[in-house]
C-alpha positions in Angstrom: 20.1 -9.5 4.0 16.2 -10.1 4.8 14.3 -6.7 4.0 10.4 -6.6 4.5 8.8 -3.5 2.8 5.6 -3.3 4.3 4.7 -3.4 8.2 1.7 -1.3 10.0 1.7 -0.3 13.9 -1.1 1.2 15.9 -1.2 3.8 14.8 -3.0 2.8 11.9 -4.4 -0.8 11.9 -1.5 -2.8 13.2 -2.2 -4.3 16.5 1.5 -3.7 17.8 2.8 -0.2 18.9 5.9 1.3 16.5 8.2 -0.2 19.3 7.5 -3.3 19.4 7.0 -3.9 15.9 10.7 -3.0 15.3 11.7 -5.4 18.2 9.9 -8.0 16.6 11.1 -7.2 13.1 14.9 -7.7 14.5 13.6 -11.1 16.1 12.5 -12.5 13.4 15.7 -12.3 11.6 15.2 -8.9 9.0 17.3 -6.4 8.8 15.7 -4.0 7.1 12.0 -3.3 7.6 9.8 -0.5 6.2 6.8 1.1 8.0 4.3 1.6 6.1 1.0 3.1 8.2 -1.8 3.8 6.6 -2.1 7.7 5.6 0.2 8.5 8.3 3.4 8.8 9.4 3.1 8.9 13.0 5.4 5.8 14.3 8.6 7.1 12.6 9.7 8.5 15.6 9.2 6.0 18.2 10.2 3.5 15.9 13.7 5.1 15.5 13.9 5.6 18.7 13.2 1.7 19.5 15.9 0.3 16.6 17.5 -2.3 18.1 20.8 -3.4 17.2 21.3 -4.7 13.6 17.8 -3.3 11.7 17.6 -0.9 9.8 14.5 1.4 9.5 12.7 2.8 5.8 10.0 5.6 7.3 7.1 5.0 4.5 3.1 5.2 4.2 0.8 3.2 2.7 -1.7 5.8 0.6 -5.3 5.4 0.5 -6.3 5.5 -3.7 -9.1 5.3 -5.9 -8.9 3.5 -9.5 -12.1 3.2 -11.3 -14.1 3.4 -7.9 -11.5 0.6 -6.2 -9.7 1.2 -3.7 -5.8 1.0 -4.3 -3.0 1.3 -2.1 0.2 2.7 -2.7 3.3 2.2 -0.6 5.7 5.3 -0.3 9.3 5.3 0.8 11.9 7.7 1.7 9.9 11.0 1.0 9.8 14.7 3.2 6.8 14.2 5.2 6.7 17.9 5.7 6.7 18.8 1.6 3.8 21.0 1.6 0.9 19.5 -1.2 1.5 15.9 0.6 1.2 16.7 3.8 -2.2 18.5 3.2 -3.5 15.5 1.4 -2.5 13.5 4.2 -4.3 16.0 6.9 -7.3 15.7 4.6 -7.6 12.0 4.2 -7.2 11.3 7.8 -10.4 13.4 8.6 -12.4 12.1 6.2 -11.0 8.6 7.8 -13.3 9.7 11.0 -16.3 11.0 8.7 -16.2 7.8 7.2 -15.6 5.5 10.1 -18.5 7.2 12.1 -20.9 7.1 9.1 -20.3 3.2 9.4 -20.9 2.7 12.7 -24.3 4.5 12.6 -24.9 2.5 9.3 -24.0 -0.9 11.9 -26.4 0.3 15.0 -29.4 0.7 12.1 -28.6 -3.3 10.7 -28.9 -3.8 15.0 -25.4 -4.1 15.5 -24.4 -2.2 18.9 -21.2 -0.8 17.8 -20.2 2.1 20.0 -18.0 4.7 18.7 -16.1 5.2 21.8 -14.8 1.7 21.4 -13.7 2.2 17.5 -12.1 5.4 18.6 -10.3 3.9 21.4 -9.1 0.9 19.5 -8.2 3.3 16.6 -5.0 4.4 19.1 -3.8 6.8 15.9 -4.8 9.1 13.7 -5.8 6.7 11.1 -9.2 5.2 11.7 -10.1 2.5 9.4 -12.1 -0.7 9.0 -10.0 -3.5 11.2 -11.2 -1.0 14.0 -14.9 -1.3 13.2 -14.4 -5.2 12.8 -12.5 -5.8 16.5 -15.6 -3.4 17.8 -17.8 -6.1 16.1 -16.3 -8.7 17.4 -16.4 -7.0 20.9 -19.8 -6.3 20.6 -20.1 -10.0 19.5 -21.9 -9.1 16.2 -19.6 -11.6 14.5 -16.3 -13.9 15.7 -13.6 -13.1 13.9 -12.3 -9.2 12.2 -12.5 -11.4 8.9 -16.3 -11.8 9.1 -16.9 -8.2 8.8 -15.6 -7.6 4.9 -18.5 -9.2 3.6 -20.8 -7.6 1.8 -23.7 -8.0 4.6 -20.8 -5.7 6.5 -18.3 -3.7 5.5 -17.0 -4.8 2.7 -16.6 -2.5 -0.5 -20.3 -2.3 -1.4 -21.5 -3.7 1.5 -24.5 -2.9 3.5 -22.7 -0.5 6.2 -19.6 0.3 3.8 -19.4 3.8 3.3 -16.7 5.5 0.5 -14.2 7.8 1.7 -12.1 10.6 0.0 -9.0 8.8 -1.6 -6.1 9.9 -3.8 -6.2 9.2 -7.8 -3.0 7.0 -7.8 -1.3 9.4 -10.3 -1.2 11.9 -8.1 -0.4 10.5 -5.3 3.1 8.9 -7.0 3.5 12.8 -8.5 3.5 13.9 -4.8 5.3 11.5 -3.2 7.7 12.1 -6.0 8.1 16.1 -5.5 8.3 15.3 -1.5 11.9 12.9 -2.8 10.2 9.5 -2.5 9.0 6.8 -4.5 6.6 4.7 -4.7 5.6 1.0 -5.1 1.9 -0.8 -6.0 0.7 -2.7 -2.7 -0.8 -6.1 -3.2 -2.3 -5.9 -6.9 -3.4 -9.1 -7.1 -4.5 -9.7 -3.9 -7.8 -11.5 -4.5 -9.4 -12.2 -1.6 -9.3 -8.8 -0.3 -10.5 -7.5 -3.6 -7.2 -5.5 -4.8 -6.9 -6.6 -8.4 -5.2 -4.7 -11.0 -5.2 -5.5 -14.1 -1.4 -4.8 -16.8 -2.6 -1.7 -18.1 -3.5 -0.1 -15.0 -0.2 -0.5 -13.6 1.5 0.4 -17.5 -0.4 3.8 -17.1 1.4 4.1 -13.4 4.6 3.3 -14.5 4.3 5.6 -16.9 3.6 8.1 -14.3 6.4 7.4 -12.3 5.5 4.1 -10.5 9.1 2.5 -9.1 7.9 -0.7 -7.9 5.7 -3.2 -7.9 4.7 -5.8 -5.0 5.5 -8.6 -5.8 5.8 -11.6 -3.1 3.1 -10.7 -0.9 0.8 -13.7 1.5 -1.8 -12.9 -0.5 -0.9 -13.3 -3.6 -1.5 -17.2 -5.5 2.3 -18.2 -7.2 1.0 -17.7 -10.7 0.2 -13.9 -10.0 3.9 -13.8 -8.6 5.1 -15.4 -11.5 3.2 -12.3 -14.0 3.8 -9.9 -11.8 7.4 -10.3 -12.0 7.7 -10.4 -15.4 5.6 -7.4 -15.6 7.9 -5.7 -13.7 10.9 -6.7 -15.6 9.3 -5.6 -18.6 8.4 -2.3 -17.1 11.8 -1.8 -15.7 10.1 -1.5 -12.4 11.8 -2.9 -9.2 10.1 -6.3 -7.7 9.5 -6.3 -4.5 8.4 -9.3 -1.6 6.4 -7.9 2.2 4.8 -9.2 5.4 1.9 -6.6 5.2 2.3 -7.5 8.7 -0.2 -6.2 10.8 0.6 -7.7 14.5 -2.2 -10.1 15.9 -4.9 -9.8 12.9 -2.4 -11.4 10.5 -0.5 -13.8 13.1 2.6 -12.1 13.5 4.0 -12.5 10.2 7.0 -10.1 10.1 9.8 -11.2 7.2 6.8 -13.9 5.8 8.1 -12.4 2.4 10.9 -10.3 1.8 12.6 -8.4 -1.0 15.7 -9.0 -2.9 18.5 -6.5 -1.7 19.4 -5.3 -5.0 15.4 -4.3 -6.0 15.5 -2.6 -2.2 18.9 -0.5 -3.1 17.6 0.6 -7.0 14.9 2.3 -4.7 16.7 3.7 -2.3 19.1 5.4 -4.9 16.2 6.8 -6.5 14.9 8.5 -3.6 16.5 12.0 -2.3 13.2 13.0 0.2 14.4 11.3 2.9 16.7 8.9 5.0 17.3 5.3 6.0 17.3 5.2 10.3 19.6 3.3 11.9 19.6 2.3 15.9 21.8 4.6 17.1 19.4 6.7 18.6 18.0 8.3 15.5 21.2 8.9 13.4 20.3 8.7 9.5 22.3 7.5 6.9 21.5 7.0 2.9 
């Protein structure tokens, strides 16, 4: 069984609709794939209603954090979207998404970069506005080549000249509410270097103690002897290891199933989950 954990569509920063990412997920061989938009969990629907034959759908988010002023991301799975406190959260860091977004783009026409905000707005097709959309606008307004030149500190980047901080969950709470909404919750990417998400063992010690089910393991972006930690980290944590795509259509090549996740880590959290339900393809019947 091939099981990817971590997938966006467009209706965050993916470049693929909820539709066709499933399509593609089945094509390339998973069989179980989770989506994992950012802050938002707007492609559920027409994602179940796209399952083809054979895959299995997780409905998850990826949550927008703050540890020590760095951003950190936090995958959840299998939670009520509607529980109350989360779904408020959610409503509130979506706006300040736009705040954010638009603060950068003025921040980008006063450097001289001609960055409309219709055009982030339209390539931003969800809710979720976030900074792939202000790098393809760059690259459309032919400020720079390629999304990748814009997290640099002369752009956007954390820091950077037009980078602008957003309102973000302490990572605490955010695995206390995805807990009381039934879910549970895994740490995206912690030693993903190159895109500045590094965590160092006691952070994640102080989020398992909170409640922290899973860590990400097997992940592009992570060198083999941060796998190789992370994993015994994990092990000594008790914490489920887990391998993901972080698939995001056309800005990372396609890469659907480029890392997966062992069946038995994806059932201990399945089985620890009560919020929500696993979709399967006939036409949006859920089953645990």
């Amino acid at each position: 069984m091939r099981i990817d954990l971590h997938s966006h569509s467009d209706v965050s920063d993916g470049t693929r609709p909820p539709a066709e990412v499933v399509r593609r997920a089945r094509a390339n061989g998973l069989d179980v794939l989770a989506l994992t938009d950012h802050d938002t969990v707007a492609g559920w629907d027409e994602a179940t209603a796209a399952l083809p034959d054979g895959l299995t759908l997780v409905p998850g988010i990826e949550l927008s954090c703050r540890q020590d002023g760095r951003s950190l991301h936090m995958l959840g799975y299998l939670f009520d979207p509607e529980h109350p406190p989360l779904a408020a959260e959610l409503v509130r860091i979506r706006g300040d998404r736009v705040i954010r977004a638009q603060g950068m783009v003025d921040r980008l026409r006063d450097l001289g970069v001609q960055v409309g905000w219709d055009t982030v707005r339209a390539l931003a097709k969800g809710e979720a506005v976030g900074r792939p959309h202000i790098a393809r606008a760059m690259v459309a307004a032919g400020a720079i080549t390629t999304p990748d030149e814009a997290f640099t500190p002369r752009w956007i980047a954390q820091g950077g000249r037009a980078y602008v901080e957003r309102y973000a969950l302490d990572p605490v709470r955010a695995i206390r509410l995805v807990r009381e909404a039934g879910g549970v919750c895994v740490l995206a990417h912690p030693r993903a270097r190159r895109r500045g998400y590094v965590f160092e063992d006691g952070v994640i010690e102080r989020l398992a103690a909170a409640g922290l089910a899973g860590i990400e393991v097997d992940h592009p972006d992570h060198a083999p002897e941060d796998r190789a930690h992370l994993r015994d980290l994990a092990a000594a944590l008790g914490l489920a290891a887990t391998g993901s795509s972080d698939d995001h259509g056309a800005l990372t090549g396609d890469r659907l199933g480029a890392e997966t996740t062992a069946p038995d880590a994806f059932e201990r959290l399945a089985e620890a989950a009560s919020g929500g339900d696993l979709r399967v393809p006939d036409r949006g019947r859920e089953a645990r």
